[in-house]
VEXSEMI-865462 format. One record per residue (C-alpha): residue number from 1; residue in one letter; x, y, z. Coordinates in Angstrom, 3 decimals. Layout:
<atoms>
@pos: NUM	code: A	x: X	y: Y	z: Z;
...
</atoms>
This chain:
<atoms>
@pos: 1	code: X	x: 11.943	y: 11.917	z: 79.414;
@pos: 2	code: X	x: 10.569	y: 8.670	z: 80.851;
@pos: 3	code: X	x: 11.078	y: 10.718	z: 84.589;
@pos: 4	code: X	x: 8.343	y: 13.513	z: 82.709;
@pos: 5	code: X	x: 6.367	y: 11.029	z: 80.945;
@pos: 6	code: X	x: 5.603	y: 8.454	z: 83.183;
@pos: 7	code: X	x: 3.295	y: 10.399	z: 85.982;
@pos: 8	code: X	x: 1.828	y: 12.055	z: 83.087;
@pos: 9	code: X	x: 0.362	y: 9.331	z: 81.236;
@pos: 10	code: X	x: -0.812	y: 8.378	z: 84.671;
@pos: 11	code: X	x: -2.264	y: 11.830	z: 85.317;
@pos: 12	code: X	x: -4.655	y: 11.512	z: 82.340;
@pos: 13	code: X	x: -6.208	y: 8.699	z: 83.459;
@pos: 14	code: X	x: -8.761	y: 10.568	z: 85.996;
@pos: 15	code: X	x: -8.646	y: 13.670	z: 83.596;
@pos: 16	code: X	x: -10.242	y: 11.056	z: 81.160;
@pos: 17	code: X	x: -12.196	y: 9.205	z: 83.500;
@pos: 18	code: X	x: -14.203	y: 12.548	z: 84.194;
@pos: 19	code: X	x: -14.180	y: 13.597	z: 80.405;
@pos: 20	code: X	x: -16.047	y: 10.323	z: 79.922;
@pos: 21	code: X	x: -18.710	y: 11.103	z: 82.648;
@pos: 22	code: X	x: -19.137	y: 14.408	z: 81.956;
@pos: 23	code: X	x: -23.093	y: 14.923	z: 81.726;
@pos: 24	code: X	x: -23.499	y: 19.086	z: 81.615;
@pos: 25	code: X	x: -27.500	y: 18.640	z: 80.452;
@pos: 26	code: X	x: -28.176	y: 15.575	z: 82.463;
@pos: 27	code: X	x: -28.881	y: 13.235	z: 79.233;
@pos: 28	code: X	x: -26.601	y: 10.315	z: 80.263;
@pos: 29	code: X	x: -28.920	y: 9.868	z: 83.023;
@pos: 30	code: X	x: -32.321	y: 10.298	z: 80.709;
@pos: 31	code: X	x: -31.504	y: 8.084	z: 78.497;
@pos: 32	code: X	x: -30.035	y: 5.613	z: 80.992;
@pos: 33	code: X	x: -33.835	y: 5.753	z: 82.881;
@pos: 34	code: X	x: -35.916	y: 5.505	z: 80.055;
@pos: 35	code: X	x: -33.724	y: 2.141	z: 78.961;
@pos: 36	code: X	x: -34.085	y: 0.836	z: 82.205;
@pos: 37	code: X	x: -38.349	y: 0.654	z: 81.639;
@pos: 38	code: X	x: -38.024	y: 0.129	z: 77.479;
@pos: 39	code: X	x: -38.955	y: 3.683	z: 76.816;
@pos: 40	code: X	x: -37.086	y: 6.042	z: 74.637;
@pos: 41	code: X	x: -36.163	y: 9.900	z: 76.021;
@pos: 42	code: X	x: -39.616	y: 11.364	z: 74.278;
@pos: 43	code: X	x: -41.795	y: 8.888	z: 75.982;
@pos: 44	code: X	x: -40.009	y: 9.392	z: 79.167;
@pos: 45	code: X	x: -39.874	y: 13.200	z: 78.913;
@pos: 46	code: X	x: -43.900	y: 12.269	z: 77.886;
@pos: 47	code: X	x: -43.843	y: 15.208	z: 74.795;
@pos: 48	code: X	x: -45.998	y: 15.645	z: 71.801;
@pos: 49	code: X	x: -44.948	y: 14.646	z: 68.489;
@pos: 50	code: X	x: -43.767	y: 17.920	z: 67.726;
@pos: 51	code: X	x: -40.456	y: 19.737	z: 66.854;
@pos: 52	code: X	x: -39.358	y: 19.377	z: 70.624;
@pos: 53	code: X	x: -39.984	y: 15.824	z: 70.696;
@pos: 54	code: X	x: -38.033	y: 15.437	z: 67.676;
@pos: 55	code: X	x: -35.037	y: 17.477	z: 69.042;
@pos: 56	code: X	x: -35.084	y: 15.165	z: 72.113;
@pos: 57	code: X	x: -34.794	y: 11.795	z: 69.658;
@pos: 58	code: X	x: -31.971	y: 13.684	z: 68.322;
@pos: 59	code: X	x: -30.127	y: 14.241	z: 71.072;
@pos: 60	code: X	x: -30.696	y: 10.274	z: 72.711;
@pos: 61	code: X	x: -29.024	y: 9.402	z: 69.575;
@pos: 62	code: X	x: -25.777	y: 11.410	z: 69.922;
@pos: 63	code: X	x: -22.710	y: 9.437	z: 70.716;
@pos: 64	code: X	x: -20.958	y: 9.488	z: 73.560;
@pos: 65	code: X	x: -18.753	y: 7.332	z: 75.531;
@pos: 66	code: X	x: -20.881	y: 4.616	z: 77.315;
@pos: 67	code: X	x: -24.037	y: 5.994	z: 75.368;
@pos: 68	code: X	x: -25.528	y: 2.997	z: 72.961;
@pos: 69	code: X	x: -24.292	y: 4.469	z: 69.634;
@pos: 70	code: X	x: -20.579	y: 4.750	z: 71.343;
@pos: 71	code: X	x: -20.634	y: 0.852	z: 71.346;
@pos: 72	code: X	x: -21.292	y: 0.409	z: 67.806;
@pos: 73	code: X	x: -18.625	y: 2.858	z: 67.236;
@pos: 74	code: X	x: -15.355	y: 1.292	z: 66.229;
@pos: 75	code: X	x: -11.667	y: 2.649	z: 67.413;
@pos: 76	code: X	x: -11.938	y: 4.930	z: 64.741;
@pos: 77	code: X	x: -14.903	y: 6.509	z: 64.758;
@pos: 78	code: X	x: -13.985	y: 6.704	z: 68.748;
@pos: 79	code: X	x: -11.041	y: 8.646	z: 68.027;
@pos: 80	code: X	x: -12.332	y: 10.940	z: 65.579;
@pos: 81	code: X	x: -14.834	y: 11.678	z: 68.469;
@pos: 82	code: X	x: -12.182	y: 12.389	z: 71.304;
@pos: 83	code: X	x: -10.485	y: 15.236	z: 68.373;
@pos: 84	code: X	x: -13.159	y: 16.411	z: 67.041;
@pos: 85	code: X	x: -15.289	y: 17.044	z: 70.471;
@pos: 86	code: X	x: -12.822	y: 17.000	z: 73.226;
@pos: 87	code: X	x: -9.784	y: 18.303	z: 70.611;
@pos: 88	code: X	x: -12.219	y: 21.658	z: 70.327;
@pos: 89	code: X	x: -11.621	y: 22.358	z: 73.871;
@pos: 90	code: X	x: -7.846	y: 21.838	z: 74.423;
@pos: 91	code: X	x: -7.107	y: 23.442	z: 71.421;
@pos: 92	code: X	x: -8.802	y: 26.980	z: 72.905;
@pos: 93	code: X	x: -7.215	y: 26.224	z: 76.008;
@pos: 94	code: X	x: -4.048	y: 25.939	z: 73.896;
@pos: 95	code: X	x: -4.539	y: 28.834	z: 71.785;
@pos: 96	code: X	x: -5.623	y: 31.652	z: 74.975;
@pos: 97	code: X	x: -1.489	y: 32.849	z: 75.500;
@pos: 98	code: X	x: -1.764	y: 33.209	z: 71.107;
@pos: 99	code: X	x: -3.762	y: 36.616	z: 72.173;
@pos: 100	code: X	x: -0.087	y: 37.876	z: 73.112;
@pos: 101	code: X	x: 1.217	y: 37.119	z: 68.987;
@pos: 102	code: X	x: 4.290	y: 37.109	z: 68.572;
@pos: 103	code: X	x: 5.412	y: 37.957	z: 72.184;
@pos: 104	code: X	x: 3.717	y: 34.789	z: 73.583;
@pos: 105	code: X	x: 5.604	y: 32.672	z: 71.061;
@pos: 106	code: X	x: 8.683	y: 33.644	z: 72.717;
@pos: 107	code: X	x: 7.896	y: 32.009	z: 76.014;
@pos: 108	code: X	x: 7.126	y: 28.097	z: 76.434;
@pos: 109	code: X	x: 4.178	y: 27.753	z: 77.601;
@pos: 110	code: X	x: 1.740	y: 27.597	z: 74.341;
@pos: 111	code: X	x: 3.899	y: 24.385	z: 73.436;
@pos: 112	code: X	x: 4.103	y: 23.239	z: 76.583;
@pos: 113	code: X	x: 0.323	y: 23.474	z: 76.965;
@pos: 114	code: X	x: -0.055	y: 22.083	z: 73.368;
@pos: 115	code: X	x: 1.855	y: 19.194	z: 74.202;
@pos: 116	code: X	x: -0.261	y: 18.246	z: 77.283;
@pos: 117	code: X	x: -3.309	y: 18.364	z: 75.127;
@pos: 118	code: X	x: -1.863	y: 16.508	z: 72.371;
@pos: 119	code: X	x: -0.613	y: 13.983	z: 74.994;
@pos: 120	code: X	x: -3.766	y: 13.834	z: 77.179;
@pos: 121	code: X	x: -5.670	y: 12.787	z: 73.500;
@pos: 122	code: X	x: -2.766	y: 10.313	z: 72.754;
@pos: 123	code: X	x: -3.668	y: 8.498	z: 75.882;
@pos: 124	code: X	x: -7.534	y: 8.714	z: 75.162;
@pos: 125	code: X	x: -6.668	y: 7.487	z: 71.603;
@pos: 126	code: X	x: -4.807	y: 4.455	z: 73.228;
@pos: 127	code: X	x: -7.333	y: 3.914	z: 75.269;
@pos: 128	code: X	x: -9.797	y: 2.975	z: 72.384;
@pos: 129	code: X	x: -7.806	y: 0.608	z: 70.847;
@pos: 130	code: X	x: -6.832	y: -1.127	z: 73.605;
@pos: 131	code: X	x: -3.503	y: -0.156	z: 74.241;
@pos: 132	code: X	x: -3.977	y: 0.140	z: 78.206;
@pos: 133	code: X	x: -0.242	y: -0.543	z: 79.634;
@pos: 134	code: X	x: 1.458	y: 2.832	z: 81.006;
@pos: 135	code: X	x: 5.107	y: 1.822	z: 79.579;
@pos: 136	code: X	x: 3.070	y: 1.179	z: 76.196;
@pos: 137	code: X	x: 1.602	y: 4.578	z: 76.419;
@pos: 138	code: X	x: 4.774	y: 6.485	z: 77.664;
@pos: 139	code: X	x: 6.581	y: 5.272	z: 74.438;
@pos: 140	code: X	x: 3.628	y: 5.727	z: 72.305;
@pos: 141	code: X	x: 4.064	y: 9.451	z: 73.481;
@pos: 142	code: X	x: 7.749	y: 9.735	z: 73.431;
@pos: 143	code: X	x: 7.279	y: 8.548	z: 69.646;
@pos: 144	code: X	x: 4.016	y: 10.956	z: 68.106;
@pos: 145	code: X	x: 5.080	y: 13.991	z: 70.016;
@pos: 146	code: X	x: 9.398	y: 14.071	z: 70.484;
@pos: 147	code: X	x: 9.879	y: 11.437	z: 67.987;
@pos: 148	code: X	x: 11.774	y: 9.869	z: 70.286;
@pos: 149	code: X	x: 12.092	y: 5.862	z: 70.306;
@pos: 150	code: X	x: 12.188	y: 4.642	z: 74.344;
@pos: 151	code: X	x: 13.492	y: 1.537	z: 75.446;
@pos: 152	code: X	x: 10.446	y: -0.836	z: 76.814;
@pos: 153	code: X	x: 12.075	y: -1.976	z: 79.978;
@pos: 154	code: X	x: 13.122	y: 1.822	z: 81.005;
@pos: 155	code: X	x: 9.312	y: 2.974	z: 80.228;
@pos: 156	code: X	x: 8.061	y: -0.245	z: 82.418;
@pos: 157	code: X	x: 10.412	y: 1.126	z: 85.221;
@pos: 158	code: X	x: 8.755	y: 2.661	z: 88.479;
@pos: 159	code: X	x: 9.709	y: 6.523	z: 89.114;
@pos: 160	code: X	x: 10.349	y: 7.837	z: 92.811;
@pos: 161	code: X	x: 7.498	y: 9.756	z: 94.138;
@pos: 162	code: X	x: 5.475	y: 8.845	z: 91.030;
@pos: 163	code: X	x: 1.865	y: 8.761	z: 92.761;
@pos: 164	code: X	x: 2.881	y: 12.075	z: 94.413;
@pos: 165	code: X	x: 3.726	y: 13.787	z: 91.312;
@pos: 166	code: X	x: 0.265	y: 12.753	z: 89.949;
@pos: 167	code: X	x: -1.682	y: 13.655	z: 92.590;
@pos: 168	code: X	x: -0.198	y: 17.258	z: 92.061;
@pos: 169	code: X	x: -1.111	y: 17.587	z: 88.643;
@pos: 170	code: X	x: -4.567	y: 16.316	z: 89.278;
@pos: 171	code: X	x: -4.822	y: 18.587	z: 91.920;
@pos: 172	code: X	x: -7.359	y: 20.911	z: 90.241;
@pos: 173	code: X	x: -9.947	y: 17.553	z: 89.753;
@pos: 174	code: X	x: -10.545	y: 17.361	z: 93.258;
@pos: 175	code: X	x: -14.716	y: 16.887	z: 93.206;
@pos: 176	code: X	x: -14.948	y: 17.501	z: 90.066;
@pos: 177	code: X	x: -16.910	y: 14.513	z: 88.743;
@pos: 178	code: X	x: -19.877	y: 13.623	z: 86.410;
@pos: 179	code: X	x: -22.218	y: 16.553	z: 84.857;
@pos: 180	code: X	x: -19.597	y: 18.666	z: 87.692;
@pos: 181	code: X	x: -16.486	y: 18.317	z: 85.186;
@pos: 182	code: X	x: -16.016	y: 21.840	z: 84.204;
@pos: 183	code: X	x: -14.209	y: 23.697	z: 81.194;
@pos: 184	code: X	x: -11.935	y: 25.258	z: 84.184;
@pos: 185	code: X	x: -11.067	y: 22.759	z: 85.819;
@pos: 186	code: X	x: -10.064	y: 20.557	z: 82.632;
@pos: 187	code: X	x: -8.361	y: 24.173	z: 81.593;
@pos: 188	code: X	x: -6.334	y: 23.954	z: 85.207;
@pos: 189	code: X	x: -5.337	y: 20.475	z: 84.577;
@pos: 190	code: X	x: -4.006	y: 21.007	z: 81.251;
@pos: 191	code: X	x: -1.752	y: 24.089	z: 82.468;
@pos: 192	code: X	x: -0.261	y: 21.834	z: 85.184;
@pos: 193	code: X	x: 0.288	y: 18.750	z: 82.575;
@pos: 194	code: X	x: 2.076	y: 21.332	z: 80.652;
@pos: 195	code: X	x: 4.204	y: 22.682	z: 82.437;
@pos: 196	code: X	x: 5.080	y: 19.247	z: 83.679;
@pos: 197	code: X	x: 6.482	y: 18.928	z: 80.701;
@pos: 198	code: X	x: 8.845	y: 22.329	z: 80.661;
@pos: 199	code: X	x: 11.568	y: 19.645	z: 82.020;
@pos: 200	code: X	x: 11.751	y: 18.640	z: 78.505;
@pos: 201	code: X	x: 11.396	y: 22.295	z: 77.371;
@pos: 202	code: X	x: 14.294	y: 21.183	z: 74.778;
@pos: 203	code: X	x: 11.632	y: 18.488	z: 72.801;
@pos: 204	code: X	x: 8.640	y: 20.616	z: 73.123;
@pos: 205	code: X	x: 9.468	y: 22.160	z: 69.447;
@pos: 206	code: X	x: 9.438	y: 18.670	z: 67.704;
@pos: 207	code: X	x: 5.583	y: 18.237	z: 68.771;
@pos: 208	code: X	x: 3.564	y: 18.247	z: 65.649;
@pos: 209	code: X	x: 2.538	y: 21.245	z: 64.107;
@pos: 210	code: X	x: -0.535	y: 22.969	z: 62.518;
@pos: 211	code: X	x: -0.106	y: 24.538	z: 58.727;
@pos: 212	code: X	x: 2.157	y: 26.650	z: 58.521;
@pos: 213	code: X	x: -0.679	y: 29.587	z: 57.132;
@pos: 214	code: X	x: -1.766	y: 29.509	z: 60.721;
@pos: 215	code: X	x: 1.193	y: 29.707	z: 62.370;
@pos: 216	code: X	x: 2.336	y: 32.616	z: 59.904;
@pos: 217	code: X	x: -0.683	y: 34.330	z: 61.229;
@pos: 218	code: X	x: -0.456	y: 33.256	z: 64.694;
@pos: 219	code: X	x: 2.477	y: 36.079	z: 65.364;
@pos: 220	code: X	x: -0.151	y: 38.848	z: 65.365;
@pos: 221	code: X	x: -2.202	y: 40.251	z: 68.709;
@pos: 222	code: X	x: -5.544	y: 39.129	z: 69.348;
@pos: 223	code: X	x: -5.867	y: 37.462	z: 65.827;
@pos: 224	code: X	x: -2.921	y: 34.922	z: 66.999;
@pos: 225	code: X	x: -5.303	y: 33.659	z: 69.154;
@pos: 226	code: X	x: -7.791	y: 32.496	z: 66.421;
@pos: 227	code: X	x: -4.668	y: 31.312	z: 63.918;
@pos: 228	code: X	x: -3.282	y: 29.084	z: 66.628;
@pos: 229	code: X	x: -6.950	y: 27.354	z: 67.400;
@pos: 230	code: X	x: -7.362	y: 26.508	z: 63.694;
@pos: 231	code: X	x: -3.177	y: 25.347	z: 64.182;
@pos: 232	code: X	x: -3.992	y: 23.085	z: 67.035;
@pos: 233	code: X	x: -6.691	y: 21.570	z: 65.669;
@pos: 234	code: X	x: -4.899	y: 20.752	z: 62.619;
@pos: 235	code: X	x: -2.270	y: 19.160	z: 64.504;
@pos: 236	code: X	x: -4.683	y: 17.095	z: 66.106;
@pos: 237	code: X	x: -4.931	y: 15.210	z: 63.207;
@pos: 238	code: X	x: -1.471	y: 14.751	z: 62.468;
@pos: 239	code: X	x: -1.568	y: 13.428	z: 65.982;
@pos: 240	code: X	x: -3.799	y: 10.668	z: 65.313;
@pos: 241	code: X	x: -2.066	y: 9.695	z: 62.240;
@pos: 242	code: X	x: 0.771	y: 9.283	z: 64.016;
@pos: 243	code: X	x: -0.368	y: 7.177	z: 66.883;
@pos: 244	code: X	x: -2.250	y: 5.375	z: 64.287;
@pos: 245	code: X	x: 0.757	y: 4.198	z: 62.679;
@pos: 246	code: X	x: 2.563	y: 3.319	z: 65.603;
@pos: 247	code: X	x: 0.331	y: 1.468	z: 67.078;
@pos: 248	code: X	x: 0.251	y: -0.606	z: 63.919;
@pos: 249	code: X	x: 3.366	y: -0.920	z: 63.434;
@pos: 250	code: X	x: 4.041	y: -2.212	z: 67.211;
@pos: 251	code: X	x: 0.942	y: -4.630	z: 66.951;
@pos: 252	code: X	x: 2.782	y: -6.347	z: 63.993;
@pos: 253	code: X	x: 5.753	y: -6.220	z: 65.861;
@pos: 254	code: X	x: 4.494	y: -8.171	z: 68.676;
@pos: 255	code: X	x: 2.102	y: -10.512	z: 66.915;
</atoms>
């Protein structure tokens, strides 16, 4: 499991790194030039006070990481916005094989998919509360998603062919950077982190679950696909309360 879980946590680094940058209407850079001269994004945009101007105010104030409300966010608030905006995404990625029902259920690759996503919001959920180390992250995954307790000197320990293993799986990032990060591309990435994680095909079923109304419903064509969304992003949550209360647990521990 360490073997699988190692060059995965690494993986997400750059798959975060170009969430975080990702700039699709060029605002980041708006609001970043009208701080830069003490003007706000209507002055710079140089609008009337009308409904426009107000709809540009509104959107300068939207959080985002490195944005000015994202620092007075705290770690929760942070997280809620990494499942709540990025967590809408991965969970349609997620849900696209639920279109098969119940025939897609009997293949792999939803949970292996749904396990990447879970995992790649783990690591973003780490990441905001400061939990940075890879070993640290690689058992904070083990635990949330296989509920599986890994010994802190075998996480810490390096893996053959590591960096080449991650440079495979972030294959599909290559230029994509800034407002370039694409839906597809994030979509590519999160197919080849799952499937990284077939080797543990045996652990994939302990990941945590949405209700069970949507998975009931899940087994039918075409509406399996909607059922499993609403599933995933239920899960979500359990996710976070999970690596919420590990992480708390293990800061105690090591204060």
């Amino acid at each position: 499991m360490v073997a699988v879980l190692r060059p995965f946590v690494a993986a997400t680094a750059p798959v975060l790194d170009a969430l975080r940058e990702a700039d699709p209407l060029g605002l980041r850079a708006k609001v970043a030039a009208a701080a830069a001269r003490g003007e706000s994004l209507a002055e710079l945009e140089q609008v009337e006070p009308t409904v426009r101007r107000r709809l540009i105010n509104g959107l300068a104030s939207v959080q985002f990481p490195g944005s000015a409300g994202w620092q007075r966010m705290d770690p929760d608030q942070r997280t809620g916005w990494w499942i709540n905006r990025v967590g809408r995404i991965t969970a349609l990625v997620t849900a696209v094989p639920g279109l098969g029902g119940a025939l897609a259920d009997r293949f792999p690759v939803q949970n292996a998919v749904g396990a990447a996503s879970q995992g790649l919001l783990l690591c973003a959920i780490a990441g905001e509360h400061g939990l940075t180390v890879k070993a640290d992250r690689v058992r904070l995954l083990a635990w949330v998603l296989f509920g599986r307790d890994v010994d802190p000197a075998l996480a810490a320990g390096d893996q053959p062919e590591e960096q080449q293993r991650v440079d495979e799986l972030t294959e599909d990032l290559a230029g994509s950077s800034g407002s370039k990060m694409s839906i597809k591309s994030l979509a590519k990435t999160l197919w080849r982190l799952g499937r990284s994680l077939l080797a543990v095909s045996d652990e994939l079923e302990k990941r945590p679950r949405g209700r069970l109304i949507y998975r009931m419903i899940g087994v039918f064509p075409l509406v399996g696909a909607l059922a499993d969304y609403l599933a995933e992003r239920s899960a979500l949550k359990k996710v976070a309360k999970r690596a919420r209360r590990w992480m708390d647990e293990h800061a105690s521990t090591d204060a």
